[in-house]
gemmi code that builds the backbone of each chain (N, CA, C; Angstrom):
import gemmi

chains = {
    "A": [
        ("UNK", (-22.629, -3.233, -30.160), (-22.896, -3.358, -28.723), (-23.541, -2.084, -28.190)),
        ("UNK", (-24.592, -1.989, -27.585), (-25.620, -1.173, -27.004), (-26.070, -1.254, -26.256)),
        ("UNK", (-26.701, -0.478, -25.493), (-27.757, -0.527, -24.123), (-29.256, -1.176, -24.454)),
        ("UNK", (-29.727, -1.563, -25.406), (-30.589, -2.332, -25.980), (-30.644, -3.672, -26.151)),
        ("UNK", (-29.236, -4.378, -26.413), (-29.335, -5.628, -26.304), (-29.730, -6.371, -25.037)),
        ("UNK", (-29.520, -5.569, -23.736), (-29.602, -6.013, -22.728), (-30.601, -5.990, -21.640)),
        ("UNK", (-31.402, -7.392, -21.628), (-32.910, -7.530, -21.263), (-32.701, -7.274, -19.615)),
        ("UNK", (-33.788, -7.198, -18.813), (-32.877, -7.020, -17.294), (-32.832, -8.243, -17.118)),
        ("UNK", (-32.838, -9.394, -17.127), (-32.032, -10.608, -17.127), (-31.294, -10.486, -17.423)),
        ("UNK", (-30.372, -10.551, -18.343), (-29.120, -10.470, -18.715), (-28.487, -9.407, -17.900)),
        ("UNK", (-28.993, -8.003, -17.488), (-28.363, -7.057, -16.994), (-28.014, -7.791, -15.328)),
        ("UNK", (-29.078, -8.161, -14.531), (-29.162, -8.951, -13.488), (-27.698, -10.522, -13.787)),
        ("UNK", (-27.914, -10.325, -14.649), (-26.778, -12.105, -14.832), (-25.462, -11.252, -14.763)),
        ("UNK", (-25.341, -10.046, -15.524), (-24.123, -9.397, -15.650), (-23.585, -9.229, -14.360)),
        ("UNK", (-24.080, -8.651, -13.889), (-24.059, -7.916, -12.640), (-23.599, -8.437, -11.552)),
        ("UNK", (-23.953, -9.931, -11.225), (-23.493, -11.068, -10.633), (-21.793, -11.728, -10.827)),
        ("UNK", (-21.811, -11.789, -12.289), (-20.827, -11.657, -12.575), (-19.730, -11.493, -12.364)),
        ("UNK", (-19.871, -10.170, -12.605), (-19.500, -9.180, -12.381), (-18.751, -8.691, -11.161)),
        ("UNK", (-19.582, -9.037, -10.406), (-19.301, -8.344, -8.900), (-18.636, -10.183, -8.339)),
        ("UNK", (-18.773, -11.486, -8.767), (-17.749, -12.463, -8.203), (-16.765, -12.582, -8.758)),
        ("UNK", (-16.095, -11.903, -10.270), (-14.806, -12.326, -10.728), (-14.649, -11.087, -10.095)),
        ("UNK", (-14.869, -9.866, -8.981), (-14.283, -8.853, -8.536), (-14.031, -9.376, -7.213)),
        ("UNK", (-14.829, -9.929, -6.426), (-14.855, -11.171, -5.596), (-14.068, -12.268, -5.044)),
        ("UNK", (-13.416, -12.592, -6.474), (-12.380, -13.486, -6.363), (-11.011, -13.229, -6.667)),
        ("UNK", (-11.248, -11.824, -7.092), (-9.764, -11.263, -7.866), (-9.194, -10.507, -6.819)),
        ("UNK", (-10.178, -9.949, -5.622), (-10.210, -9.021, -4.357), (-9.704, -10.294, -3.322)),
        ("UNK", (-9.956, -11.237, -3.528), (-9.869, -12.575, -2.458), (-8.105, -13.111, -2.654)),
        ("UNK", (-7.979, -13.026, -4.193), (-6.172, -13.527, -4.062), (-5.664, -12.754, -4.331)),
        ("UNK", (-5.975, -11.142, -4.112), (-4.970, -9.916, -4.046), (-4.838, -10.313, -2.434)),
        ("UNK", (-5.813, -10.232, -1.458), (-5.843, -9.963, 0.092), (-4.649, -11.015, 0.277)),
        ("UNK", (-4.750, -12.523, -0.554), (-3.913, -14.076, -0.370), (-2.583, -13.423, -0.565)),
        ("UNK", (-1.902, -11.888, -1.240), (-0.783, -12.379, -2.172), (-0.368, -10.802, -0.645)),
        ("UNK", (-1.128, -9.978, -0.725), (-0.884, -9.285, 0.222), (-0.152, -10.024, 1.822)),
        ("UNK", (-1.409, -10.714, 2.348), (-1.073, -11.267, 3.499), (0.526, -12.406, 3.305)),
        ("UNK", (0.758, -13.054, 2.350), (1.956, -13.708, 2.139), (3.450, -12.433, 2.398)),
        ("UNK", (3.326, -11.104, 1.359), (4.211, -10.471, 1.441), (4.288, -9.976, 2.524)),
        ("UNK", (3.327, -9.549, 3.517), (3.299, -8.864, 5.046), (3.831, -9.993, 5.544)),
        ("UNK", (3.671, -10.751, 5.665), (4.445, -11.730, 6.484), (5.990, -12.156, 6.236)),
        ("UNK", (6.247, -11.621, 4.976), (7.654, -11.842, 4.498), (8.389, -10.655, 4.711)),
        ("UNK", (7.520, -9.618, 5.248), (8.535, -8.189, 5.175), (9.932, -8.462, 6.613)),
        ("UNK", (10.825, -7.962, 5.707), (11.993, -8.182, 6.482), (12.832, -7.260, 6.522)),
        ("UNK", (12.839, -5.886, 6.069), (13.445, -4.795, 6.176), (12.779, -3.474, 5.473)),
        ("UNK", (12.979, -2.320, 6.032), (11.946, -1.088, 5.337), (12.109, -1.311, 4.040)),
        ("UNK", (12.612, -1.624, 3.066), (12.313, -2.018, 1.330), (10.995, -2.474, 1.218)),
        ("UNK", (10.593, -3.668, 2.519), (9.781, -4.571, 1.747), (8.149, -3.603, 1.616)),
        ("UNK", (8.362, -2.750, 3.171), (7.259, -2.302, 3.182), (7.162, -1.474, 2.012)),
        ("UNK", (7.872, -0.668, 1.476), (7.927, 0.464, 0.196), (7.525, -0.592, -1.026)),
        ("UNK", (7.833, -1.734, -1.100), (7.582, -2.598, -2.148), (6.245, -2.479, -2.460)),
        ("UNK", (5.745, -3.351, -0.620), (4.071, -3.761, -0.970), (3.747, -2.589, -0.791)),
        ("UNK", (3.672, -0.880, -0.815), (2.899, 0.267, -1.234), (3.457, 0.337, -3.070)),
        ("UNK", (4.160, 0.147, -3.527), (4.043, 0.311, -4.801), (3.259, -1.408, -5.687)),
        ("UNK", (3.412, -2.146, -4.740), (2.330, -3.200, -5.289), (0.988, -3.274, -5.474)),
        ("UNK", (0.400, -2.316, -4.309), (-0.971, -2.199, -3.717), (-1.302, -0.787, -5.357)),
        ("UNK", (-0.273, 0.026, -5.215), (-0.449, 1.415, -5.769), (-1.054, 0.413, -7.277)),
        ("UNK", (-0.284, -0.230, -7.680), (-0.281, -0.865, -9.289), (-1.541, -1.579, -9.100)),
        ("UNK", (-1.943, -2.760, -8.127), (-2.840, -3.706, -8.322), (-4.368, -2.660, -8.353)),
        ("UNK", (-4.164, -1.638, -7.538), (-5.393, -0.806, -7.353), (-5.963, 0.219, -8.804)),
        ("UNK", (-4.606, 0.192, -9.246), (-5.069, 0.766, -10.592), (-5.289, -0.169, -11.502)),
        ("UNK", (-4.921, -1.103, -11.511), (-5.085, -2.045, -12.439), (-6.726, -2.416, -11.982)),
        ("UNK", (-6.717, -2.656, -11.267), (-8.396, -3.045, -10.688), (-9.051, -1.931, -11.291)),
        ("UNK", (-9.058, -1.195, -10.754), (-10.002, 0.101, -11.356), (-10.018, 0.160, -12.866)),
        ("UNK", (-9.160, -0.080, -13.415), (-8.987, 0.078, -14.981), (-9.793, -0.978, -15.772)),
        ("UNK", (-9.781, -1.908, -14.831), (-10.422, -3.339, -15.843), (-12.249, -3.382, -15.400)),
        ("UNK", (-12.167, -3.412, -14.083), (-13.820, -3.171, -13.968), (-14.742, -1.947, -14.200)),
        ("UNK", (-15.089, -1.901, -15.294), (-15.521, -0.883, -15.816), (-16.889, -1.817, -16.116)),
        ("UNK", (-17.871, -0.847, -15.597), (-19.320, -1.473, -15.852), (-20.372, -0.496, -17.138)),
        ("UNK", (-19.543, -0.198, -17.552), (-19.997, 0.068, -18.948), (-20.847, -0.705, -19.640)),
        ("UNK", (-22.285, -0.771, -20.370), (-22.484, -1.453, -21.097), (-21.795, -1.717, -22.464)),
        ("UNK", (-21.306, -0.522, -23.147), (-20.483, -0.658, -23.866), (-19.170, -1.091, -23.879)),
        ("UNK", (-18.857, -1.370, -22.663), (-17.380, -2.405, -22.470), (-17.404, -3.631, -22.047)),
        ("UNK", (-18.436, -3.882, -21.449), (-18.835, -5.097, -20.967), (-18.300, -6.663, -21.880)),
        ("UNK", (-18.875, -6.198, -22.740), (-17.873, -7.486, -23.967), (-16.404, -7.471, -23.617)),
        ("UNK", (-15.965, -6.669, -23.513), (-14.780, -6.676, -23.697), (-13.641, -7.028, -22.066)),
        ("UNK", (-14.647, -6.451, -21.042), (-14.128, -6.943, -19.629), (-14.766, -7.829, -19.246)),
        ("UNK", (-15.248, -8.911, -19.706), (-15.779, -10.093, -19.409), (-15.128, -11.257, -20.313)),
        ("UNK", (-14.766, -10.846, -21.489), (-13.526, -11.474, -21.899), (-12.200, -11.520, -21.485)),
        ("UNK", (-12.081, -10.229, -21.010), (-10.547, -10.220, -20.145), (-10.761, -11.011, -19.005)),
        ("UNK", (-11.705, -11.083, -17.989), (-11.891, -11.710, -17.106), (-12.175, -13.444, -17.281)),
        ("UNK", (-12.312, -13.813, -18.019), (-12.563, -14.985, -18.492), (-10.774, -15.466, -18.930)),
        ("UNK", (-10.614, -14.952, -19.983), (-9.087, -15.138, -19.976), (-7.833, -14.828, -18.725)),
        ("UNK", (-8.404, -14.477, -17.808), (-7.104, -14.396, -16.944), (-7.610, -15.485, -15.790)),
        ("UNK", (-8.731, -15.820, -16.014), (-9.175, -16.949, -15.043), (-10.398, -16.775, -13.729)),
        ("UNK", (-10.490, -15.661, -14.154), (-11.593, -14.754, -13.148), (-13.088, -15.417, -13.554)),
        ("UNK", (-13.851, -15.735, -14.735), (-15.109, -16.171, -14.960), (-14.548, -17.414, -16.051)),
        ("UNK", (-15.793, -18.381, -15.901), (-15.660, -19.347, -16.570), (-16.300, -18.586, -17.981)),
        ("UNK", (-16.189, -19.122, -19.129), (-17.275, -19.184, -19.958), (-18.845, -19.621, -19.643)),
        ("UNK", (-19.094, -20.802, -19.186), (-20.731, -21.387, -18.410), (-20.904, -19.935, -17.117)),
        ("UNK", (-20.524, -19.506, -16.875), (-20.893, -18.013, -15.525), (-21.312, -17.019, -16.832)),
        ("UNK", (-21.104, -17.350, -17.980), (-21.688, -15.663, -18.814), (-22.832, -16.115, -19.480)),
        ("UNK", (-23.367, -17.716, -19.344), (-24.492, -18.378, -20.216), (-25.852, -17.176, -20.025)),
        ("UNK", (-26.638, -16.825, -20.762), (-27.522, -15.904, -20.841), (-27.494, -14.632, -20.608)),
        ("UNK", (-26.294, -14.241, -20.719), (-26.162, -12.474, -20.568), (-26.364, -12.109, -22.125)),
        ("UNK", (-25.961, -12.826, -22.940), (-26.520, -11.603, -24.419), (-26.135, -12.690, -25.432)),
        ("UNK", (-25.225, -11.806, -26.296), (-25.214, -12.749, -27.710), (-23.682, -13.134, -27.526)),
        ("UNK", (-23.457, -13.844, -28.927), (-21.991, -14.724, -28.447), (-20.557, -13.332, -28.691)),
        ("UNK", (-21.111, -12.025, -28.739), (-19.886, -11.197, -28.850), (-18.953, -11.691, -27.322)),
        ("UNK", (-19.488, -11.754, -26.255), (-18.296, -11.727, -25.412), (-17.274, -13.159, -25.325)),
        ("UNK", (-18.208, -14.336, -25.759), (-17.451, -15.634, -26.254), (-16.156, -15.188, -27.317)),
        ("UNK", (-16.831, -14.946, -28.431), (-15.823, -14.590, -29.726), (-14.745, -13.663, -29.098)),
        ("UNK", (-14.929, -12.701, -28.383), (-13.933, -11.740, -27.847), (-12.859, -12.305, -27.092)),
        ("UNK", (-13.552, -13.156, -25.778), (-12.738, -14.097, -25.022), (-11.796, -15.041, -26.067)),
        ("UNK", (-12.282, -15.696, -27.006), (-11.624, -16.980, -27.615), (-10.555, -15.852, -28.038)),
        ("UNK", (-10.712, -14.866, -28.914), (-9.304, -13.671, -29.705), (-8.753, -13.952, -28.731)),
        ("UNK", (-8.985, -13.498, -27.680), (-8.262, -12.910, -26.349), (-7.175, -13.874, -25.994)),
        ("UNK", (-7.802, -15.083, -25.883), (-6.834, -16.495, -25.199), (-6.224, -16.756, -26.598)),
        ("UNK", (-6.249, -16.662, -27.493), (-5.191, -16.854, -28.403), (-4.028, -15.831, -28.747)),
        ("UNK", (-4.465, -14.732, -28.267), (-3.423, -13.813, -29.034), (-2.104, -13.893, -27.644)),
    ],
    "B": [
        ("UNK", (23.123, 25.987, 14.845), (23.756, 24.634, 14.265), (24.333, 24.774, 13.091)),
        ("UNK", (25.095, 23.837, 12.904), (25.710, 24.098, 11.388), (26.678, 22.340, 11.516)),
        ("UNK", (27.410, 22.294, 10.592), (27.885, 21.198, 10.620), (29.024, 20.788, 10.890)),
        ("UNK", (29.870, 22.205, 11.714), (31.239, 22.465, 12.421), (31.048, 21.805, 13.938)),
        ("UNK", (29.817, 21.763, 13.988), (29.681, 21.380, 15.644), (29.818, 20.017, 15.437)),
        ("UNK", (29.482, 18.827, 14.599), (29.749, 17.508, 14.142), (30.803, 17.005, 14.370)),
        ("UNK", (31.428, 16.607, 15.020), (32.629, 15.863, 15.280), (32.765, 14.441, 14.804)),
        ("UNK", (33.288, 13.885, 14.214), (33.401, 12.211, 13.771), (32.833, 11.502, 14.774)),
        ("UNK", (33.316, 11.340, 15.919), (32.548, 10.757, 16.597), (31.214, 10.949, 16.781)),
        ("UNK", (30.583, 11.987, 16.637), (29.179, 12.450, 16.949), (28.465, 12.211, 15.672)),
        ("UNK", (28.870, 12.385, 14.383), (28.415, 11.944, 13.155), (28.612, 10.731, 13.538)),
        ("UNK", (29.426, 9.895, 13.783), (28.788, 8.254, 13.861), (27.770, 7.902, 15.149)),
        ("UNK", (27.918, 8.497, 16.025), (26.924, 7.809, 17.514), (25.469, 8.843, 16.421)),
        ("UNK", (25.413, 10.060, 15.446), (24.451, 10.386, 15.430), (23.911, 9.245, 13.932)),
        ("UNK", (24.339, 8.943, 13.253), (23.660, 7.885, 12.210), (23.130, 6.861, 12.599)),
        ("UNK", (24.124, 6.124, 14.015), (23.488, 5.314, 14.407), (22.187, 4.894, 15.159)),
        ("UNK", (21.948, 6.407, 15.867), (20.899, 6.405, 16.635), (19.680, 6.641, 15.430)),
        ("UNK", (19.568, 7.318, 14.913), (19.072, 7.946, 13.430), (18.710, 6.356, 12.919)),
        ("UNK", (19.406, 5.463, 12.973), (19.513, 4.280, 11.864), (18.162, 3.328, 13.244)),
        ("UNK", (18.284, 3.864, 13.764), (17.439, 2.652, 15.251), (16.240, 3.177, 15.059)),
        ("UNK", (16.577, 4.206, 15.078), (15.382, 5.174, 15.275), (13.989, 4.461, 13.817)),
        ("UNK", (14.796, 4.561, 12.689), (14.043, 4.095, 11.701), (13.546, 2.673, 11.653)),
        ("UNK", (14.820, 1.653, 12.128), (14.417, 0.565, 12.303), (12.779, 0.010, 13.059)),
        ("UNK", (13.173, 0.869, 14.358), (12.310, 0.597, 15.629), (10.553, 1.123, 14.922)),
        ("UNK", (10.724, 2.139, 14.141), (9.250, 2.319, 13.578), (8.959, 1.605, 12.323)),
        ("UNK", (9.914, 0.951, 11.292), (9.709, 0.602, 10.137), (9.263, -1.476, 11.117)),
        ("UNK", (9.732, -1.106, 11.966), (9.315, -2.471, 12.748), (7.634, -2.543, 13.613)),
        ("UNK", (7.411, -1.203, 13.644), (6.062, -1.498, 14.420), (5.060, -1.044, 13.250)),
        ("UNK", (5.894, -0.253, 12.471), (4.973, -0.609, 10.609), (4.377, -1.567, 10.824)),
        ("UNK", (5.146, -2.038, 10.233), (5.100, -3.981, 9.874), (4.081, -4.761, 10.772)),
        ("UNK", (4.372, -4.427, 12.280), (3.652, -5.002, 12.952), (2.041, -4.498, 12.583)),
        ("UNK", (1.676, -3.534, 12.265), (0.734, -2.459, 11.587), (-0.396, -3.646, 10.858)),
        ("UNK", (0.913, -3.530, 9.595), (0.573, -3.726, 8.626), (0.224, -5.169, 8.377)),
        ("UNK", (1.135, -5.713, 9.162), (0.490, -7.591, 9.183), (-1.007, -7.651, 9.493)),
        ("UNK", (-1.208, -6.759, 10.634), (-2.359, -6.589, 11.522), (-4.045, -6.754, 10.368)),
        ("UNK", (-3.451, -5.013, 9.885), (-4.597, -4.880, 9.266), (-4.428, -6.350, 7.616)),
        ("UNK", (-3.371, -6.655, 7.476), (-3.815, -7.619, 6.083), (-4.373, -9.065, 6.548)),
        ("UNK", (-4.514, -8.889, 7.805), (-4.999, -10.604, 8.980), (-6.655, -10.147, 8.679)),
        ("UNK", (-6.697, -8.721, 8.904), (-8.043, -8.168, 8.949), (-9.078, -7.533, 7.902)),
        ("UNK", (-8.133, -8.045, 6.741), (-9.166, -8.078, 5.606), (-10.049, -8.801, 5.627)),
        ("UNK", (-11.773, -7.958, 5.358), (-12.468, -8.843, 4.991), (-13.641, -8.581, 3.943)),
        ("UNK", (-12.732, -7.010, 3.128), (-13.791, -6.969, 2.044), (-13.004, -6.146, 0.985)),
        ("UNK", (-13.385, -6.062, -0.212), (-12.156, -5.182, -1.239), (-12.317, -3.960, -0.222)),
        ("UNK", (-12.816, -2.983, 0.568), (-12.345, -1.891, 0.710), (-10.876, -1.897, 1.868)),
        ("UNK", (-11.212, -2.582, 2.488), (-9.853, -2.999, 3.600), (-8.350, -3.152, 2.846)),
        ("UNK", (-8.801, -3.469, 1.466), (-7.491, -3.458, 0.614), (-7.420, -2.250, 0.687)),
        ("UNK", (-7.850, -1.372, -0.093), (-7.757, 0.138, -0.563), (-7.707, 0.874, 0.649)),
        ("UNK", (-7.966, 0.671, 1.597), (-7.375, 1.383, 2.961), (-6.123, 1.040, 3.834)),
        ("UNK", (-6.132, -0.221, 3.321), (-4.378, -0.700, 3.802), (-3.182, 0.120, 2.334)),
        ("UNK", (-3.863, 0.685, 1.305), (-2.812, 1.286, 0.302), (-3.047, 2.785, 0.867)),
        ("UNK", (-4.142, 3.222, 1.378), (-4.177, 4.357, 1.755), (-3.232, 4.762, 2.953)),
        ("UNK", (-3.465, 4.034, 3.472), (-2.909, 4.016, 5.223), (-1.139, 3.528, 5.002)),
        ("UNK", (-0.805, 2.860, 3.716), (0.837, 2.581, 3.394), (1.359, 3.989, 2.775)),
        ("UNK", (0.279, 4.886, 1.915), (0.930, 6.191, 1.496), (0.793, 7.265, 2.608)),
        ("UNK", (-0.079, 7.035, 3.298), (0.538, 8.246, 4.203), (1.034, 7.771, 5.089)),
        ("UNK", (1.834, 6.866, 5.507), (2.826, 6.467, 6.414), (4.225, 6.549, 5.630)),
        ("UNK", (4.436, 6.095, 4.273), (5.139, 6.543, 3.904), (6.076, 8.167, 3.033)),
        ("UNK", (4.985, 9.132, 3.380), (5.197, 10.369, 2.870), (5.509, 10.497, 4.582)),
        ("UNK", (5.001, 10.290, 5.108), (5.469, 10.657, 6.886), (6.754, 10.591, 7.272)),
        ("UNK", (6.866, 8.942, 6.952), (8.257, 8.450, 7.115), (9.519, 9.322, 6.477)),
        ("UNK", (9.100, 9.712, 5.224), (10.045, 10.442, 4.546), (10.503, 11.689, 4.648)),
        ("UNK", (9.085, 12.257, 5.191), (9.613, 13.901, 5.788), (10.370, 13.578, 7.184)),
        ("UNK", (10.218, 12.362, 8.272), (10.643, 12.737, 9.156), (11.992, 12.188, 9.077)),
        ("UNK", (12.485, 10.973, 8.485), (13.968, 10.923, 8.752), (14.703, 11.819, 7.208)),
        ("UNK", (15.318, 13.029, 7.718), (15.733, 13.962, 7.217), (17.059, 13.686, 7.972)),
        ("UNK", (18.224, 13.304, 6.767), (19.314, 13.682, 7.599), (20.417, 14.377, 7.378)),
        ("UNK", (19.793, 15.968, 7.483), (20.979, 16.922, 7.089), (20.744, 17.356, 8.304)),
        ("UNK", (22.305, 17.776, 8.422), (22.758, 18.203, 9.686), (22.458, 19.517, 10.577)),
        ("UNK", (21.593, 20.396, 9.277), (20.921, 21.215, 9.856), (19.365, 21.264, 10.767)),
        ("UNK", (18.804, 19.964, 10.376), (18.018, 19.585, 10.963), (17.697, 18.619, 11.917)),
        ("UNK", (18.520, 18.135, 12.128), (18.828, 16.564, 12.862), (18.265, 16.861, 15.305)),
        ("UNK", (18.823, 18.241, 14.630), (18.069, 18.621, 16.095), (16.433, 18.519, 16.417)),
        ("UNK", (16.168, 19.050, 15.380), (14.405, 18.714, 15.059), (14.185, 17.564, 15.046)),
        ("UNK", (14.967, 16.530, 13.726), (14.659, 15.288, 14.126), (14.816, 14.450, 15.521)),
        ("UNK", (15.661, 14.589, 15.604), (16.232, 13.941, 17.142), (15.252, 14.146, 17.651)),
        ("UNK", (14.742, 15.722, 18.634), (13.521, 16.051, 19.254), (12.196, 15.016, 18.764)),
        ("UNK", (12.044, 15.534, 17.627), (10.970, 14.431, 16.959), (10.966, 13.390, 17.488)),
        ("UNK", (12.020, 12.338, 17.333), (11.885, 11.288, 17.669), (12.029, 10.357, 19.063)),
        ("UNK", (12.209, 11.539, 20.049), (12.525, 11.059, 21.593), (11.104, 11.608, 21.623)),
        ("UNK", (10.068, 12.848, 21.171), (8.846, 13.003, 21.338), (7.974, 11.656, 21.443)),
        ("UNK", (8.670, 11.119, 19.924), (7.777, 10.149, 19.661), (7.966, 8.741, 20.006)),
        ("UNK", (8.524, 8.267, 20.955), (9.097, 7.697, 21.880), (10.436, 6.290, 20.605)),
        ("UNK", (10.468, 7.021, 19.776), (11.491, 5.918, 18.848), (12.987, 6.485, 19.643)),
        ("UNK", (13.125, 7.152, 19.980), (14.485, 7.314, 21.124), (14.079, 7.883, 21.846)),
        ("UNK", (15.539, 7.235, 23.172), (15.551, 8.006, 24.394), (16.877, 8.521, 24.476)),
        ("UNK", (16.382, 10.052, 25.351), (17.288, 10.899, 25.738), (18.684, 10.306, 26.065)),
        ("UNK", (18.810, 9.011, 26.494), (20.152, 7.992, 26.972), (20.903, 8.738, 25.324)),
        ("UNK", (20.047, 7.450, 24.575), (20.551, 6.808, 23.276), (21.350, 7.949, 22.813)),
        ("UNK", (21.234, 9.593, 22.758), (21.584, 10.261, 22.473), (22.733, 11.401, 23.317)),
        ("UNK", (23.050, 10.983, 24.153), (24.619, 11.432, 24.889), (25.338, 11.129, 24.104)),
        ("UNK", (26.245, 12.397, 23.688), (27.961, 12.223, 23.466), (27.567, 12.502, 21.675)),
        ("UNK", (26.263, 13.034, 21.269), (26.176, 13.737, 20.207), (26.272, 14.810, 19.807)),
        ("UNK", (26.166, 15.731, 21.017), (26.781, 17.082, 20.529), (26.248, 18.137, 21.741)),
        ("UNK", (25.591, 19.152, 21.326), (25.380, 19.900, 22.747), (23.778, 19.633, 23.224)),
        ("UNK", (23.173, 20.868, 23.544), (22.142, 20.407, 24.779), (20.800, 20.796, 23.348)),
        ("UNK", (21.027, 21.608, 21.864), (19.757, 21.899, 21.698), (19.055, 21.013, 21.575)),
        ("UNK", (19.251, 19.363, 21.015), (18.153, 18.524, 21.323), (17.619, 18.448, 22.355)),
        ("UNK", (18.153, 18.110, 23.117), (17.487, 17.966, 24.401), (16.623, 19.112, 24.717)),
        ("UNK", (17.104, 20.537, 24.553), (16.412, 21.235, 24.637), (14.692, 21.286, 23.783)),
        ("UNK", (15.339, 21.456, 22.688), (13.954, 20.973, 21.741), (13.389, 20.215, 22.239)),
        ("UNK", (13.814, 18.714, 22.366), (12.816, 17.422, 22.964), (11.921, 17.813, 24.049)),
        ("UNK", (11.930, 18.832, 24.796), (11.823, 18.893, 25.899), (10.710, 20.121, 25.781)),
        ("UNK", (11.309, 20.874, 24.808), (9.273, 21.787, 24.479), (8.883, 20.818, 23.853)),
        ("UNK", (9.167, 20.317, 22.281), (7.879, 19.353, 22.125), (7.651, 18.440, 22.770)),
        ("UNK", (7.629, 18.189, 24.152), (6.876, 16.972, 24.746), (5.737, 17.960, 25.635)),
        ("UNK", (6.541, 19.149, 26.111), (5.846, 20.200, 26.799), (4.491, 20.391, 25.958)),
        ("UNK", (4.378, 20.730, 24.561), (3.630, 21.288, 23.262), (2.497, 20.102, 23.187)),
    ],
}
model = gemmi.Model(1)
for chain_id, residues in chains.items():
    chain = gemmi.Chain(chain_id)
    for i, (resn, *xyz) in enumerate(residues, 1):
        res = gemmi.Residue()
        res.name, res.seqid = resn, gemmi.SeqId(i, " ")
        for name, pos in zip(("N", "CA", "C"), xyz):
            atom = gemmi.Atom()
            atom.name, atom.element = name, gemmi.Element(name[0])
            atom.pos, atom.b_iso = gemmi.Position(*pos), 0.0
            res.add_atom(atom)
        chain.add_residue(res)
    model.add_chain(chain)
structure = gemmi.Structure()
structure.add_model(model)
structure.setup_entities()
């Protein structure tokens, strides 16, 4: 995996991507947020959702990494947790990020 | 001050006011915080509602301090900051809160 395989089509397809499984993963953090604000019922809850926000924000940051050299590998994670279909990665490159995804959902 | 001036009775009318005191802001938190998660409308509004939960909560933590050497400060603090009134706090001990309360509102 290299900065060569990737025609600017494919870089342009990535990119899209890219930025809607961040899109949609940003859309049912805000869903899971607004549920717990509405459930807060004593100072715990608020200390909760700051150590929820603290975790989900690192976790975000950790996985979208726009690396070309990681790209296989966070587009399979994203595919396996439900963030991109397989048909959303059709023409970004060769079948490494398929094969990666399929490991992924099996292990 | 010291913790000879504490009388049982005044250690309980002072926890309790102390205990309102936290309530009454961990309640307009909340109200805060519902606010801004109604008012998400892009990933950064997330990351500023975690920003805006850690420094409310490093705040929160320096200000309810409850050793008895400081409780005059707090107290002041918190009739400053309108989470008590001067009432709530009769029959706790002598005049330096009040005194205190009374430059920092001056300040």
């Amino acid at each position: 995996m290299n900065d060569t395989r990737w025609s600017k089509t494919a870089k342009k397809k990535a990119r899209e991507a890219f930025e809607k499984a961040y899109e949609r993963e940003c859309a049912d953090l805000t869903d899971q947020i607004r549920a717990k604000a509405k459930a807060i019922r004593e100072p715990s809850d608020i200390w909760n959702l700051h150590d929820f926000l603290m975790q989900k924000r690192k976790e975000v940051d950790d996985k979208y990494d726009y690396r070309y050299s990681m790209l296989d590998f966070v587009f399979a994670r994203l595919i396996k947790e439900g963030w991109l279909s397989f048909q959303e990665l059709e023409g970004i490159g060769d079948d490494n990020i398929v094969a990666e995804a399929r490991v992924s959902t099996i292990v």
